[in-house]
C-alpha positions in Angstrom: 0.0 0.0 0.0 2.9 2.0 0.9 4.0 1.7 -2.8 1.4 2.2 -4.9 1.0 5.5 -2.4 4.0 6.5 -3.7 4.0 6.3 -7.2 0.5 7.8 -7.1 1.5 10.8 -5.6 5.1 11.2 -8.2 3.3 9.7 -11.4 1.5 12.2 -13.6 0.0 9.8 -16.0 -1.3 8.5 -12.2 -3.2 11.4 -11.4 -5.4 11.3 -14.3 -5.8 7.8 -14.7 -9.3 8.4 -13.2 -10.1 9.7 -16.6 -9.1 6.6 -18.3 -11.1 4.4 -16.0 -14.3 6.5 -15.7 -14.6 5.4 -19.2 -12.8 1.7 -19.5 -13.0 -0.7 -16.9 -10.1 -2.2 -15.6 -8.6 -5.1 -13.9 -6.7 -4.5 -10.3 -4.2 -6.9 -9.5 -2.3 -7.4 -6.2 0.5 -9.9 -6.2 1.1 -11.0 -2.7 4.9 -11.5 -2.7 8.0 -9.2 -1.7 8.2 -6.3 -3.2 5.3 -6.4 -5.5 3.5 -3.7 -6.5 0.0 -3.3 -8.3 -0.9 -3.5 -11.6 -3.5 -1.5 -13.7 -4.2 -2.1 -17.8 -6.6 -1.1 -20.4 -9.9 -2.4 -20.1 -10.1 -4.6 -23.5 -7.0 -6.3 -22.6 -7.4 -7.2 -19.0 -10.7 -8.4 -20.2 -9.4 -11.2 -22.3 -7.4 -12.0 -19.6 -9.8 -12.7 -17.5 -11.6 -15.0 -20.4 -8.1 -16.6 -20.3 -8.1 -17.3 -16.9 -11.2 -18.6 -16.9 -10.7 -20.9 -19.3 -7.7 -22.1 -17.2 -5.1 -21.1 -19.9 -2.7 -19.4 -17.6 0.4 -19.0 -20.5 -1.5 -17.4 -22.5 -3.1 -15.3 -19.5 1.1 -14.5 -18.3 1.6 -13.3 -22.6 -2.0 -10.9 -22.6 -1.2 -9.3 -19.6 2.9 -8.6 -20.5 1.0 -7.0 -23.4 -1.5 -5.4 -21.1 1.3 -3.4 -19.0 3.8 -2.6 -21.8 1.0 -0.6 -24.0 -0.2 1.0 -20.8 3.2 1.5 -19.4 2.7 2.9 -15.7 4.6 0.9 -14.2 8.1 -1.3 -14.2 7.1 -4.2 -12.7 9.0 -5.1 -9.6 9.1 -8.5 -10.0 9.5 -11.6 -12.1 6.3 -11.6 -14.6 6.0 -15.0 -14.4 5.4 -15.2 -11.0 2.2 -12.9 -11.8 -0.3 -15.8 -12.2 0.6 -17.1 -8.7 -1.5 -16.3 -6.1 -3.1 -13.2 -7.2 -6.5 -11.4 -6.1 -8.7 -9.9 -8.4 -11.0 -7.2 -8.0 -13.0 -6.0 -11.2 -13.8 -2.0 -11.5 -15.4 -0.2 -13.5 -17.0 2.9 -14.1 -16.3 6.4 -11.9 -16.1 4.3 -9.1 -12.6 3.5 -9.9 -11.6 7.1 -9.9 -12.7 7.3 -6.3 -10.6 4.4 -5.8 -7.1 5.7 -7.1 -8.2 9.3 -5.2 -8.0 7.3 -2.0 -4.6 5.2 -2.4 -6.9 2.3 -3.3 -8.1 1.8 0.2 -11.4 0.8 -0.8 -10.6 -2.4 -3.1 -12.6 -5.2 -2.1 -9.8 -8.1 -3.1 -11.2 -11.4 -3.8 -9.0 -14.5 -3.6 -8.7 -16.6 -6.8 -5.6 -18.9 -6.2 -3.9 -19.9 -2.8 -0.2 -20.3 -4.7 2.1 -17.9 -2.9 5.8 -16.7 -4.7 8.5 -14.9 -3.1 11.7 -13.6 -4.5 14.0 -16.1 -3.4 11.5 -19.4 -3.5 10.0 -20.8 -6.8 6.2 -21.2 -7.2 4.8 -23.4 -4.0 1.6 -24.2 -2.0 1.2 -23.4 1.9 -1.2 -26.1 3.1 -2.6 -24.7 6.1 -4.0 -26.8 8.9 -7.9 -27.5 8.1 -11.1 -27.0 10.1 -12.2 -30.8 9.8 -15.6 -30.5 12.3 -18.0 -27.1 12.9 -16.7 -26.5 16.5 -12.7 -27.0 15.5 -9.9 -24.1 16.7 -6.8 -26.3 16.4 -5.8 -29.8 16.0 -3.2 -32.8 16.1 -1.1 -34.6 13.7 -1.7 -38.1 14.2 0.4 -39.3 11.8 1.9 -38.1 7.9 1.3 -40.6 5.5 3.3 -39.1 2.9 6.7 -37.8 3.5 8.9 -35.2 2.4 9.8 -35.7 -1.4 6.3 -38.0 -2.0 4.6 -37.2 -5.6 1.1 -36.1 -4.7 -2.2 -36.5 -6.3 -5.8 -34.7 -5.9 -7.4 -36.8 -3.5 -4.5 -38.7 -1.7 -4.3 -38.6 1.8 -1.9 -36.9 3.1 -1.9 -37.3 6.9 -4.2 -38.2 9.9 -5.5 -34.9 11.9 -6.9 -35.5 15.6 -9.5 -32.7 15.5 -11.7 -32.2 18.8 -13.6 -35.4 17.9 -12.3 -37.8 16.3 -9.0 -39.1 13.9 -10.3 -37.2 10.2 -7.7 -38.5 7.3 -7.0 -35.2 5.2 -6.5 -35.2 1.4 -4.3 -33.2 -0.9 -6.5 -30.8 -3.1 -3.4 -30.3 -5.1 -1.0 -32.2 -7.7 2.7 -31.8 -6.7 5.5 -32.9 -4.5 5.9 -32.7 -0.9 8.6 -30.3 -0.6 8.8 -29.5 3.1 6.7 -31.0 6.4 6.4 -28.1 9.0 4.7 -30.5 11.8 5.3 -33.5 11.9 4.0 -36.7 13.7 2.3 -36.3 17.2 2.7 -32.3 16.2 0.0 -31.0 19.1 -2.3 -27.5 19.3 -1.4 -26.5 15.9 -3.9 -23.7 15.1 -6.7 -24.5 12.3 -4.9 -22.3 9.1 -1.6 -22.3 10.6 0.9 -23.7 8.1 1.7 -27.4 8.4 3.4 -27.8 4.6 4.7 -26.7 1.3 4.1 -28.4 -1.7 5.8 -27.4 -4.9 4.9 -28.2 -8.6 7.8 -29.2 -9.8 10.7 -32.3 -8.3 13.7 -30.4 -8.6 12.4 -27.4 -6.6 12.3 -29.8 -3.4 15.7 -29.2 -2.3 15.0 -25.5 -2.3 13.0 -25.7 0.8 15.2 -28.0 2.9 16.2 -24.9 5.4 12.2 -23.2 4.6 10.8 -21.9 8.2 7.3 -20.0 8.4 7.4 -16.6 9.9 4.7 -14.3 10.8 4.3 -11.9 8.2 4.5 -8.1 9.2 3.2 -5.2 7.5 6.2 -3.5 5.3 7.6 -0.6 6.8 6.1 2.7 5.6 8.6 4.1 2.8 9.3 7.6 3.7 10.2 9.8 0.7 13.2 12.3 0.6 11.9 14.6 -2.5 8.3 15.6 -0.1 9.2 17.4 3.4 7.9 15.0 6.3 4.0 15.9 7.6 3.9 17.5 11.0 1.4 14.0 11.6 3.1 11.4 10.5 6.2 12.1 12.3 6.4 9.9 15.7 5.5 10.9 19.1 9.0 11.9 20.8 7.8 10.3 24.3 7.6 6.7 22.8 11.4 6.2 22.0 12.2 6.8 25.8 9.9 4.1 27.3 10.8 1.7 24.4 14.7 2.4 25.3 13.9 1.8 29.5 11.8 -1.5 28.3 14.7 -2.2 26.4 17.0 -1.9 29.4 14.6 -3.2 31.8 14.7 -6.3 29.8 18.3 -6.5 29.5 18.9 -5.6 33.2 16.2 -8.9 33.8 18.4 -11.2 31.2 20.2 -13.2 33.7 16.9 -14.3 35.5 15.3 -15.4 31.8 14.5 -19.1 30.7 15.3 -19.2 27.0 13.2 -21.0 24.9 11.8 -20.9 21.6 8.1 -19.7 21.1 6.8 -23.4 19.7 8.5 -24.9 22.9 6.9 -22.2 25.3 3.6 -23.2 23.8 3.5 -26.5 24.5 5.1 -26.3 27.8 2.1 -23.7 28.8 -0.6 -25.7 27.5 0.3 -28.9 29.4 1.6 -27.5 32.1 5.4 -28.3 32.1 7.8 -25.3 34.5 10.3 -24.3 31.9 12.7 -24.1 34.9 13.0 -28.5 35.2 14.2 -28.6 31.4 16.9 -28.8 30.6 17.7 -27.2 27.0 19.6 -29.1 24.2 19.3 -26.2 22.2 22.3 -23.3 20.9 23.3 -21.5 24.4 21.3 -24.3 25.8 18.2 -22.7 24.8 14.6 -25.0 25.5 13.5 -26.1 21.9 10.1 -28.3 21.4 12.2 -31.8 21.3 12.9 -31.2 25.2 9.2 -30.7 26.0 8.3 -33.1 24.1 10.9 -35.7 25.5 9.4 -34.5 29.2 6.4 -35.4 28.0 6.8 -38.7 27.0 8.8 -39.7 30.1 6.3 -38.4 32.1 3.6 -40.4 30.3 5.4 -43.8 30.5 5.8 -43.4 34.0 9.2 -42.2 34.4 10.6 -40.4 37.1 10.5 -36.5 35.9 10.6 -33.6 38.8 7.3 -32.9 40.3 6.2 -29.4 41.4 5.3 -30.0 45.2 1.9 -28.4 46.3 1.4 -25.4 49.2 0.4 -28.4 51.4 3.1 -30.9 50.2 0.8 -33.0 47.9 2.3 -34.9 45.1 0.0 -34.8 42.4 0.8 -35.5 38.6 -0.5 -32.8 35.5 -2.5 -35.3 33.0 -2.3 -33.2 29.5 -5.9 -32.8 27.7 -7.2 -34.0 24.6 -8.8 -32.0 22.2 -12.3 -34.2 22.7 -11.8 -33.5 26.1 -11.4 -29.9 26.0 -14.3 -29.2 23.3 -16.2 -31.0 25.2 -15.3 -29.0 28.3 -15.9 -25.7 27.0 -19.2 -27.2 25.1 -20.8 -28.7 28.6 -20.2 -25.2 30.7 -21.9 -23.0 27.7 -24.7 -25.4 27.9 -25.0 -24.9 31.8 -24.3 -21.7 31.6 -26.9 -20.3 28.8 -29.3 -22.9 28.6 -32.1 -22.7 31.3 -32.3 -26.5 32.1 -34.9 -28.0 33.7 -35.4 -32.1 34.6 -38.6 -34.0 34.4 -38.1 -37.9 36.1 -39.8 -41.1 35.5 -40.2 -44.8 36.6 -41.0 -46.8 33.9 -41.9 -51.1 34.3 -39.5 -52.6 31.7 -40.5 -56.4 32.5 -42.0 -56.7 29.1 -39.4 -55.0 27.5 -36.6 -57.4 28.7 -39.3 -60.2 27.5 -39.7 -58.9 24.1 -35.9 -58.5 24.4 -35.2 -62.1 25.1 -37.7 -63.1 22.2 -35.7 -61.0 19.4 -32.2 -62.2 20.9 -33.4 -65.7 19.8 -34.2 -64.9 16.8 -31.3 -62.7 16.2 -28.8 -65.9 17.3 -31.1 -67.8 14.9 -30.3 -66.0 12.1 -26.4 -65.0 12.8 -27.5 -61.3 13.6 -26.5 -58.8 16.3 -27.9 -59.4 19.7 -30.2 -56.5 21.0 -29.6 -54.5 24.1 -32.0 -52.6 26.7 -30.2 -49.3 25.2 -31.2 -50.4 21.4 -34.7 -50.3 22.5 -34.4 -47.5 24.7 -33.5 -45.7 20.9 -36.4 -47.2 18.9 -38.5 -45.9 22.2 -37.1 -42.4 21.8 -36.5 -41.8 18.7 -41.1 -42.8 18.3 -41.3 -40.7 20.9 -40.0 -37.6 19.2 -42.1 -38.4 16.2 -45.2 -38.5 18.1 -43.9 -35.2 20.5 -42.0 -33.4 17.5 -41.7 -30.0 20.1 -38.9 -31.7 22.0 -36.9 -33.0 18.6 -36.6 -28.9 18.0 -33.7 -26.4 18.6 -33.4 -23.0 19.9 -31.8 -20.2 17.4 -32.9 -16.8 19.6 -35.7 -15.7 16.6 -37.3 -18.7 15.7 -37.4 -22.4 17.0 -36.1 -24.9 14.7 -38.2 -28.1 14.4 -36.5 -31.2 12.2 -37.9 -33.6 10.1 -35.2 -36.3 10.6 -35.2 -37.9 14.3 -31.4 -38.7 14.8 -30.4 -40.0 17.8 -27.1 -39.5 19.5 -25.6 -41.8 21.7 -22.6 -41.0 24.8 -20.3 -43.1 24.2 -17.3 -43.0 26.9 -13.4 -44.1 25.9 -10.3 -43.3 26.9 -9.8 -40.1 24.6 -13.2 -38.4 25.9 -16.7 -38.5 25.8 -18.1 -39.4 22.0 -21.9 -39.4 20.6 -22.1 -40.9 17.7 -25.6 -40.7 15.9 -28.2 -43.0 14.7 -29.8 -41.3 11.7 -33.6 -41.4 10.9 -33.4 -44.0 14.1 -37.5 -43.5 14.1 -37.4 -45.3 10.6 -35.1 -48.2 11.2 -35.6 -51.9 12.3 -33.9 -52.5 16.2 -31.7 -55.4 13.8 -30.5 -52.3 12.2 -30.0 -50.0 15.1 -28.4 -52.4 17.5 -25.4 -52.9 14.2 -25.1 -49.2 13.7 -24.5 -48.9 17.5 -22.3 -51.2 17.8 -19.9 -50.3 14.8 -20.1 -46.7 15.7 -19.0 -47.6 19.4 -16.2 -49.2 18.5 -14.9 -46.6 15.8 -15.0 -44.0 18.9 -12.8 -46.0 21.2 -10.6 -46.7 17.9 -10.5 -42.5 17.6 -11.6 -43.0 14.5 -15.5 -41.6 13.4 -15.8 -39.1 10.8 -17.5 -35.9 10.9 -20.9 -37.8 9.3 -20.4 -40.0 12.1 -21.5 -37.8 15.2 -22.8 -34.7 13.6 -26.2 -34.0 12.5 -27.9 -35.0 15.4 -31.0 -33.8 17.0 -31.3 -35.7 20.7 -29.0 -37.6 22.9 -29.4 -40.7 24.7 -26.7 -41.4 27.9 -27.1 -44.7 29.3 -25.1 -44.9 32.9 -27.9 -47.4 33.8 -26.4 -50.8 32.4 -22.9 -50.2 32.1 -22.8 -49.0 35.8 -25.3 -49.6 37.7 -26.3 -45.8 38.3 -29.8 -45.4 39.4 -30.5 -42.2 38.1 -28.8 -38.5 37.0 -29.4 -35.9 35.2 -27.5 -35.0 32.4 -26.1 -32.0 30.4 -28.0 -30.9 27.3 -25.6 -31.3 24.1 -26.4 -28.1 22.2 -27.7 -26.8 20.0 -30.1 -29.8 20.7 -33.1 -29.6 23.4 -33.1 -32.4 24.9 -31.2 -35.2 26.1 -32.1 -38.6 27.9 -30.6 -40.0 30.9 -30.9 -43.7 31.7 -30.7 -45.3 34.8 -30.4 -49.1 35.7 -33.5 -51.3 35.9 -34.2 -52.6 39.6 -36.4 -55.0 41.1 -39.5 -53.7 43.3 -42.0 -55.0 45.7 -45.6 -53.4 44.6 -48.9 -54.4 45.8 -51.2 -56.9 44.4 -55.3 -56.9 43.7 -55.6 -58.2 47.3 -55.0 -56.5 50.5 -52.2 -59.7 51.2 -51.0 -59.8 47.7 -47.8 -58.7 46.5 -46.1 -59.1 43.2 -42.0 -58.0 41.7 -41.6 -56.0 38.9 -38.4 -54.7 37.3 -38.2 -50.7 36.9 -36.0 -48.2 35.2 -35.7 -44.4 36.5 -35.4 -42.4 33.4 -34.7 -38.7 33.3 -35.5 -36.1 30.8 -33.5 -32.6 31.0 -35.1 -30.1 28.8 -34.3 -26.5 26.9 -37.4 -24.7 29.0 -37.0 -22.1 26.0 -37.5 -25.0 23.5 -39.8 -27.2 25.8 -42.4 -26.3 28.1 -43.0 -28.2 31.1 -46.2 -29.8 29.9 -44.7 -30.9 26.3 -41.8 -32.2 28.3 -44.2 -34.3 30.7 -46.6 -35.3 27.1 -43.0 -36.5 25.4 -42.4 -39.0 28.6 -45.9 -40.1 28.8 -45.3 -41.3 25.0 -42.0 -42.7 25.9 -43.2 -44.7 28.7 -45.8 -46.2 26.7 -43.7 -47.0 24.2 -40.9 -49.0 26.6 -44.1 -50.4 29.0 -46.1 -51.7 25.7 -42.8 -52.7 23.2 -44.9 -54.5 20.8 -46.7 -51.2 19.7 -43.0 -50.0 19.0 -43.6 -52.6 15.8 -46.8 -50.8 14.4 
């Protein structure tokens, strides 16, 4: 910006270029790389340029637009022309509108991005492949595991590495044809943000080597070019107060040196985010500066057991820093915005589930029968719910502050509990689907979240939860945390055996019953829809047959 500022204000065939492009429309083009500049040609030529590019003849597209700037000739370009096709931004104006635009130091281009190829001076023509946002509620992720490696031929649609996003292991493919010319992160690679670089591919083989020493660095706006030929603005010119503090910061910082832990930014991160005291490292690095490989070798010592120095509490309590997962902390930060915003209220119920374990047992024998799945309590528990919703669609609904959202689809998620986190897979269109079918899909989809390994259509899309604490472990009955955006969600306690009266005043009879608890969105679901969806449930898990109408 600081450039084309420049040669508007020195360039007289600049100052009335207005007049050519109130009448012509024109093509402005910003090469990001160092150094360049802008670009700005006649109207008829920049026009079949951009028929070229759109026809994806980019040669021809590099020969129009030499043509374009050497008949307009505003400008010596700054940089190699080839490189002009290479990640460019393309705005079209027209009109008087782009006389206003060169009057204000084009401050008021709206820049839209057409290829994600970046150049530089010293670097030939590469990709940055940025870290993706694999799931809706994703902010950074882990590197599993690289599947290619460095100097690997490419092709659309390969996958390139395994990425452990906040719910599950998502494989990510290569959108582009090339080689693998540098790996930023590699394997086990941990908090990486989502668009942070993670590596370059280049289009051609022999360019690999080129990028053996390449390191990202933050990019930082060029310093503003000050001009010697125009005397300096009373404005622009710096406050005289500010170079004093930044000189006793300076010194302060200096005078502080001897007390300072050196280590590099990437090993700073991870220390903070699991916890580690820079001061029990020791650093491998130059000047035995902390680099990531010591964190991470504390890490993994720690993990296996090993004997690493432990920070002794106030109270002199050893205790042991266990590092998060991203599951873990998603679902963390998901579970207090739900308590937190959602106005939750709980509506309980005993339900008989004698004939349900009978039906149950009737199925199981014909599932053995015929080499099927076998049919568990929570598999009807689904069927029940999910008929539920259809008959009470209020509670299958979702709150969006101007309107409530009612679905269609009934798709049932299910808590599933491993050793990476809390999962919920869902059951899609469960109210349509045979309890053969339901009971298989549960089953697969439980094991595929203790494997870390569902896909985003595996858990998202759903529109109520079911959490079962009942059979695994014995847990009466609880109340659990609404999973939004959804408005309900289903807690499940175990089935127990109780003493109730008979038809005479001596008569007594057993009967098993389950405690079942519905926490509901009170914005979403009223107290009275809530009690109507648990009447219908009950029915359904107290009568099972009518489940197969």
């Amino acid at each position: 910006m600081a450039r084309a500022t420049l040669l508007l204000r020195h360039s007289s065939k600049l100052r009335n270029a207005h007049n050519v492009l109130q009448h012509k429309p024109a093509v402005f083009t910003r090469h990001h790389s160092r150094g360049a500049g802008a670009l700005v040609g006649k109207g008829d030529d920049l026009s079949r340029c951009r028929q070229l590019e759109q026809l994806g003849n980019r040669d021809a597209y590099s020969s129009t637009k030499r043509s374009s700037v050497k008949d307009f000739d505003l400008f010596k370009a700054p940089f190699p022309v080839a490189n002009m096709n290479l990640y460019r931004k393309v705005t079209h104006i027209g009109g008087s509108s782009a006389g206003a635009l060169f009057n204000n130091s084009l401050s008021c281009v709206q820049i839209a991005p057409k290829r994600c190829f970046s150049s530089s001076s010293d670097l030939p023509p590469h990709q940055e492949i940025g870290m993706p946002s694999l799931s809706p509620t994703m902010t950074e992720g882990n590197i599993a595991r690289w599947l290619k490696k460095e100097g690997d031929k490419v092709s659309t649609g390969e996958v390139l590495c395994e990425v452990e996003t906040d719910k599950a292991t998502v494989e990510m493919e290569c959108m582009e044809e090339g080689y693998i010319a540098k790996i930023i992160h590699g394997d086990g690679a941990k908090n990486i943000k989502v668009g942070e670089i993670i590596a370059i591919i280049v289009e051609e083989e022999e360019d690999i080597a080129k990028f053996k020493d390449y390191t990202v660095s933050k990019s930082s706006p060029p310093p503003e070019e000050k001009s010697t030929a125009e005397p300096k603005e009373p404005e622009e010119e710096p406050e005289p107060a500010k170079a004093p503090e930044t000189t006793a910061a300076k010194t302060e910082d200096v005078s502080r040196g001897e007390d300072r832990i050196f280590a590099s930014p990437l090993a700073r991160k991870l220390a903070e985010d699991n916890n580690v005291p820079l001061a029990s490292l020791k650093g491998t690095g130059p000047d035995g500066r902390i680099v990531k490989a010591d964190v991470e070798e504390y890490l993994a010592s720690r993990a296996k057991g090993a004997e690493v120095p432990k920070t002794v509490a106030p109270q002199g309590l050893d205790y042991v820093d266990i590092s998060n997962s991203q599951i873990r902390k998603v679902t963390a930060s998901r579970l207090l915005l739900s308590k937190q915003t959602i106005p939750h209220y709980y509506l309980t119920v005993d339900t008989r589930v004698d004939k349900l374990m009978e039906l149950r047992q009737q199925l199981n024998s014909l599932q053995e029968a015929s080499g099927g799945k076998r049919i568990s309590i929570n598999d009807l528990v689904i069927k029940a719910a999910a008929l539920a919703l259809r008959k009470v669609p209020q509670c299958n609904s979702s709150w969006m502050n101007d309107f409530i959202r009612q679905y269609y689809n009934v798709n049932i998620n299910v808590a599933v509990q491993t050793d990476h986190g809390l999962f919920v897979p869902v059951i899609k269109d469960a109210d349509k689907k045979g309890l053969s079918t339901i009971a298989e899909e549960v089953k697969q989809l439980a094991q595929k979240a203790k494997d870390n390994s569902l896909k985003p259509e595996d858990y998202e899309g759903g529109t109520f939860t079911v959490s079962n604490l009942g059979g695994p472990f014995g847990i009466k009955q609880f109340c659990a945390i609404i999973n939004p955006p959804q408005s309900g969600i289903l807690a499940i306690g175990s089935a127990e055996k109780r003493v109730i009266p008979g038809s005479g005043p001596d008569q007594f009879e057993f009967g098993s019953f389950m405690s079942v608890t519905l926490s509901c969105d009170h914005r979403v679901i009223d107290g009275a829809i809530g009690a109507e969806w648990l009447k219908a449930f009950k029915g359904y898990v107290e009568n099972p047959h009518s489940m197969l109408l």
